[in-house]
N, C-alpha and C positions, 0 to 999 in steps of 0.2 A: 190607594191613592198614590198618583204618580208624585216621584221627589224629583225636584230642582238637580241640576246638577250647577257647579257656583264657576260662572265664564269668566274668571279675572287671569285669564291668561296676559301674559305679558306680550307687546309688538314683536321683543323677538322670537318668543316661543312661536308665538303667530306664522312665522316669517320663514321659520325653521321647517314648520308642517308644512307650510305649502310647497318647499322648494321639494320637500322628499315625497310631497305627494304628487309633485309634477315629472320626477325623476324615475318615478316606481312603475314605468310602462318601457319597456325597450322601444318602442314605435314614437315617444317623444324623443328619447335618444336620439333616436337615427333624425330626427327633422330636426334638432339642435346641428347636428354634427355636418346635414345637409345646406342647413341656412350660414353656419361658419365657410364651408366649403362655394355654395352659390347663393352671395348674397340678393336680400330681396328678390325672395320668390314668392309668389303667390298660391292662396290654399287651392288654387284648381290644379296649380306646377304640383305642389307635391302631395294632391289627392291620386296625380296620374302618376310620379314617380313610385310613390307609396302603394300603389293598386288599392287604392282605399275610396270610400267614397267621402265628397264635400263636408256631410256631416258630420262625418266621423272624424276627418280632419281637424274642422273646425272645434270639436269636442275639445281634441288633444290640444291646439293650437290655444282656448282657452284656460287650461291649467298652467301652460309654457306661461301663459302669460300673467296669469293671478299669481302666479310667482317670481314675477320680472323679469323673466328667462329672456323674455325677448319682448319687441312691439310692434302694435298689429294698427296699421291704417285701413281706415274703411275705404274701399271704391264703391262705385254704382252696383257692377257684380263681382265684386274677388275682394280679397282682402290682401294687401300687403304685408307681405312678413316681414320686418330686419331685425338683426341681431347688432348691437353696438359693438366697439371694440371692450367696451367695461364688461357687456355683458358676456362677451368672450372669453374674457380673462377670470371674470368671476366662476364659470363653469369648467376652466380649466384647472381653478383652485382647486373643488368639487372632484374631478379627476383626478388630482396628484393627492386629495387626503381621502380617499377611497379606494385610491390603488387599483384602478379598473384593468389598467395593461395587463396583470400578472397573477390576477388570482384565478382558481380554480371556478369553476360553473359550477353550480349547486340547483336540482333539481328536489322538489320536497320528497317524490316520488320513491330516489333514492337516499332518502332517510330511513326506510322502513325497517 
C-alpha cells in the first residue's frame, strides 16, 4: 500500500524550490540574461535567438515564471516577456550569493 508523503511545506520553502528549479537549466539562464539585456522580447524572438523551438521555449519561459523570474503577457500569437527592474535586482542578488563570475565548472562526468 502506497504511503502519504505530509505537503506542509512552508510559502517560503515553496518559493525557494521553484526559483532553483527554474535556475537549474543554463538555457533559462541565458533568456534571464537576454530579457535584462533586450527588454520585452517575445517567445518567437528568442525561440529564433535561442535556435530552439516555441515549445520548448515556452516550456522554459513557464518555470522562469512560476518562480517570478519574470512576466509573460498573452498576445493572439506570441507571448510577451518582461523582466521588472525588481526582478532584475532580485536575480542579481541570486548572482553575487552564488558566486557565478568565479567559480570553477564542474562536470559530473569528471567526478569519476
Amino acid at each position: 500500500m502506497p504511503t502519504s508523503k505530509p505537503h506542509d511545506y512552508s510559502p517560503k520553502q515553496i518559493s525557494i524550490s521553484l526559483t532553483g528549479r527554474a535556475l537549474a537549466h543554463p538555457c533559462r539562464i541565458k533568456m534571464i540574461e537576454l530579457l535584462i539585456k533586450y527588454p520585452n522580447l517575445t517567445n518567437r524572438e528568442l525561440a529564433e535567438i535561442l535556435h530552439l523551438s516555441k515549445s520548448t521555449v515556452h516550456l522554459h519561459l513557464k518555470k522562469l515564471w512560476d518562480a517570478g523570474l519574470i512576466n509573460i503577457n498573452y498576445f493572439p500569437h506570441s507571448l510577451g516577456i518582461e523582466i521588472t527592474p525588481e526582478q532584475i535586482k532580485n536575480y542579481k542578488k541570486l548572482e553575487t550569493l552564488f558566486n557565478f563570475g568565479t567559480r570553477k565548472t564542474y562536470h559530473l562526468s569528471h567526478l569519476e
